[in-house]
C-alpha positions in Angstrom: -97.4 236.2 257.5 -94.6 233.9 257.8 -91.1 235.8 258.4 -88.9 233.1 257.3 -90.8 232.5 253.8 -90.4 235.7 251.2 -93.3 237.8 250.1 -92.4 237.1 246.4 -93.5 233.1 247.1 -96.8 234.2 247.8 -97.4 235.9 244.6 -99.2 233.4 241.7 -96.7 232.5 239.3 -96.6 234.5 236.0 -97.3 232.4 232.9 -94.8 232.8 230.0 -96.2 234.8 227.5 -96.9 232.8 224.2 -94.7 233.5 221.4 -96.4 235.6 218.6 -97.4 233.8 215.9 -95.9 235.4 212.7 -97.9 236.8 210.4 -98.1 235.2 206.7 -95.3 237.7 205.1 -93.0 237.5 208.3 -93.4 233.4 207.5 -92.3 233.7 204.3 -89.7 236.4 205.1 -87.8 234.2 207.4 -88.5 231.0 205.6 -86.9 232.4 202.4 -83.9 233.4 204.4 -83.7 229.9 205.9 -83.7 228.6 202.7 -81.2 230.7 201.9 -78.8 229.2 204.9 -77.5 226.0 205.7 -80.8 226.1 208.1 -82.7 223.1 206.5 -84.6 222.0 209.5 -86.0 225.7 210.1 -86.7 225.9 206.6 -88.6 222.4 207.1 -90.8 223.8 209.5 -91.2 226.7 208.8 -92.6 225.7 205.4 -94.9 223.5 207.1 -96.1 225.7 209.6 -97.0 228.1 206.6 -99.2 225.0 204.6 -101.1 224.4 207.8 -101.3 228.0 208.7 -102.4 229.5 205.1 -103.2 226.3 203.5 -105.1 228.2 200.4 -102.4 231.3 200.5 -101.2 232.2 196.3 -98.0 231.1 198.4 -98.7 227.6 199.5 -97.0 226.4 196.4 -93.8 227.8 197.2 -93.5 226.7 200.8 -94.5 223.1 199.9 -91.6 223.3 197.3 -90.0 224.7 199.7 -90.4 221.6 201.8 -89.1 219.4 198.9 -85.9 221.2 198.9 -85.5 221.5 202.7 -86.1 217.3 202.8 -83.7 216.9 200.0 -80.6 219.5 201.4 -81.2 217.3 204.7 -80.5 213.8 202.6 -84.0 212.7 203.7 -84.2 211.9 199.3 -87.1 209.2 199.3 -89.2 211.7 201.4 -88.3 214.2 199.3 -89.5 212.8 196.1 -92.7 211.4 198.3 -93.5 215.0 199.2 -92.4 216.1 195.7 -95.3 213.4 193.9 -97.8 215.4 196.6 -96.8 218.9 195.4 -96.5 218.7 191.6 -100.1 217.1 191.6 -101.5 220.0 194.1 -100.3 222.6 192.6 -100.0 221.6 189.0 -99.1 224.2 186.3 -97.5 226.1 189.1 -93.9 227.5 188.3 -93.1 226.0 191.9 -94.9 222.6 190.6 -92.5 222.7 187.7 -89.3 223.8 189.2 -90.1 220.7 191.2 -90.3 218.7 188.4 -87.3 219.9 187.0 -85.3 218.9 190.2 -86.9 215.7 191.2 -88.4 214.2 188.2 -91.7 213.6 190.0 -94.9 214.8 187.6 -98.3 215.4 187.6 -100.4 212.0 187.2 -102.8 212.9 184.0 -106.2 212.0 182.8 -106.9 210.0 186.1 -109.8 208.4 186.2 -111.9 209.7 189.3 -112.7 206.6 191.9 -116.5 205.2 190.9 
């Protein structure tokens, strides 16, 4: 061996570890505490993490209003209601669905005729 080159630059490099992916309740946890905070971007994706993580969750219609409000607190207003036409028709009859409503006037398209 080499005496001019260290023993340690031999050794493989260590990968970093991956950060643990939070479980459903630990989401939720920190998201509603971002909410909570001036943290509108965190709340942003952490809300979307959680839709495309637990996409059929009995929570999903809190983090996607959860979204709204996170788009709206960051100005971002046409996305907002964009995101907020999505929700209200997803997750219709929802008390998130119509808090939504409440706040952003968007609602629920009725009697739609299915495409032929």
């Amino acid at each position: 061996m080499d005496a001019s080159i260290p023993p340690t630059a031999h050794a493989p490099a260590k990968r970093p570890a991956k950060p643990k992916l939070l479980t459903e309740s630990e989401l939720l946890q920190k998201l509603r505490k971002a909410q909570d905070t001036d943290e509108y971007m965190l709340s942003y994706d952490l809300a979307r993490e959680g839709l495309r993580r637990f996409p059929k969750s009995p929570d999903a219609p809190e983090m996607a209003a959860m979204v709204v409000k996170s788009l709206a607190r960051q100005g971002k207003l046409s996305e907002a209601r964009a995101e907020a036409e999505v929700m209200v028709n997803k997750y219709a009859g929802t008390h998130w669905a119509r808090e939504v409503e409440r706040h952003t006037g968007a609602h629920p398209i009725r009697n739609q005729v299915p495409p032929q």
